[in-house]
C-alpha positions in Angstrom: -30.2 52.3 -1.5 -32.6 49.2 -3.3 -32.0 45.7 -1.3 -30.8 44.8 -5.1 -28.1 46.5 -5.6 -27.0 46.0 -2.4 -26.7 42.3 -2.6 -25.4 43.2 -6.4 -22.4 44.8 -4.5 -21.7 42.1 -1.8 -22.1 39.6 -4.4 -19.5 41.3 -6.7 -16.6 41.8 -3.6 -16.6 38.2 -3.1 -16.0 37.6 -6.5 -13.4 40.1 -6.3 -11.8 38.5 -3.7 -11.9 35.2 -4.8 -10.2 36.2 -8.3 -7.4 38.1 -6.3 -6.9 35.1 -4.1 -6.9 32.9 -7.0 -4.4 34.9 -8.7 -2.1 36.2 -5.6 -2.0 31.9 -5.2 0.2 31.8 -8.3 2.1 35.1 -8.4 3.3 33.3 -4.6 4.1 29.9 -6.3 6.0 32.1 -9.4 8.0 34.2 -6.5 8.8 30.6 -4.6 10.4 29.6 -8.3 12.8 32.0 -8.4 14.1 32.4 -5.1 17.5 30.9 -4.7 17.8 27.4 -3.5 21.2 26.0 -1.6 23.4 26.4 -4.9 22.4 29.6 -5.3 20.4 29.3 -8.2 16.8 29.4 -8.4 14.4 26.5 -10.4 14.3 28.9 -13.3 17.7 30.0 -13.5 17.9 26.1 -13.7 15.4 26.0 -16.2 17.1 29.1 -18.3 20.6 27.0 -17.7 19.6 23.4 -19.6 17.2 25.0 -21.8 20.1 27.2 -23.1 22.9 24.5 -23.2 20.4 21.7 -24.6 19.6 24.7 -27.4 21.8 22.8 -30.2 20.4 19.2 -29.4 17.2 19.4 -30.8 15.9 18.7 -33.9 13.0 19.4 -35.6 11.4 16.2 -35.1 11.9 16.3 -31.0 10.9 20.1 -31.0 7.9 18.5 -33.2 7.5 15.9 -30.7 7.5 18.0 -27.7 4.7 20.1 -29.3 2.6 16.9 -29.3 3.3 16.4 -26.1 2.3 20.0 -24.4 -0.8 20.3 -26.3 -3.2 18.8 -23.5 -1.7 21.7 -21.4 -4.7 24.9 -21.7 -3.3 27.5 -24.3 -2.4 30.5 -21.6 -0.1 27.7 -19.8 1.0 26.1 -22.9 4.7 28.1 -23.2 5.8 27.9 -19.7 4.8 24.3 -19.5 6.9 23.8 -22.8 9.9 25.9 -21.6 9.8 23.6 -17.8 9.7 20.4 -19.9 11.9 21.3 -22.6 14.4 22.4 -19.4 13.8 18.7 -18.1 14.3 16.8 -21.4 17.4 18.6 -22.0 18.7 17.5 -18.3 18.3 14.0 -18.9 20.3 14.8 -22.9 22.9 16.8 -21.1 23.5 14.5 -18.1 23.7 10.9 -20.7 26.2 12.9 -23.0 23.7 12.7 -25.8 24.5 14.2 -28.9 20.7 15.0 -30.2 17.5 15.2 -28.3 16.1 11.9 -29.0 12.4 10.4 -28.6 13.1 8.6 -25.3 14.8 11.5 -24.0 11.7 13.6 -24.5 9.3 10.9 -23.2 11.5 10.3 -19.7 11.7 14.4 -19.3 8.1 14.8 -19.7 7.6 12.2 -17.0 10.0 14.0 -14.3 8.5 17.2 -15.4 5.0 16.6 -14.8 3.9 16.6 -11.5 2.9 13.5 -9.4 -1.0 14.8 -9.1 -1.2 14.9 -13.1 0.0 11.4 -13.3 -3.2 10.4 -13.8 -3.8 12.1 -17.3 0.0 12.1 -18.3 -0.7 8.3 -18.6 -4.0 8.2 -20.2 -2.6 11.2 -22.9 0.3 8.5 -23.6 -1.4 5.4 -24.7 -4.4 7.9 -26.3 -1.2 8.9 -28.7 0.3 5.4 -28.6 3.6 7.2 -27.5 5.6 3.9 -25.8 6.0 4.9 -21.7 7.0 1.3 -20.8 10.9 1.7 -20.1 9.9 4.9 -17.8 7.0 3.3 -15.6 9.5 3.1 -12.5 9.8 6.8 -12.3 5.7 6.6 -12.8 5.7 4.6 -9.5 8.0 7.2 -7.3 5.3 9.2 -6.2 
């Protein structure tokens, strides 16, 4: 066997390896979402839940508006970022008895749903699409 080909072959097992890690990582952190928590329900049955009963609070100008609002998010993450959002926007509708998905509402639920590590470009995306964050800076600062 030619020294080539045989480095050819290690070369290609750690890449291997490395791709199966890197997916294996997020199959793990998909299996940790839906295993039940203390209520019983997992965090996407809890997703499913207010993303169903927010269903007939949204308009087309907030589903418009939360489209703006994923589109930093890479295309092959772009619907399950949309569907954890949309579940968190129509938290905060459900729990202040709103009777449409307004704006603010959209604006404080993509804060909560974004993680703390990301606050960095949630921010910088925000004032790039002069979208007004001011009354939600508190929850900005809880990290």
């Amino acid at each position: 066997m030619s020294t080539g080909f045989s480095w050819f072959i290690f070369i290609w097992v750690f890449i291997l390896i490395g791709f199966m890690s890197i997916g294996g990582y997020f199959m793990f952190r998909k299996f940790l979402k839906v295993l039940p928590q203390a209520d019983g329900k997992s965090k996407l049955d809890w997703q499913n839940h207010y993303v169903e009963k927010s269903r007939h609070l949204w308009t087309d100008e907030s589903k418009e508006f939360l489209d703006q609002l994923v589109s930093p998010v890479p295309t092959p993450f772009r619907d399950i970022a949309k569907h954890s959002i949309a579940a968190k926007i129509g938290q905060v509708a459900l729990e202040s008895n709103a009777s449409e998905v307004t704006r603010d509402h959209c604006v404080q639920g993509y804060i909560l749903a974004t993680p703390s590590r990301d606050y960095k470009s949630l921010i910088s995306f925000l004032e790039k699409n002069e979208i007004d964050y001011s009354a939600y800076k508190h929850l900005l600062k809880k990290a």
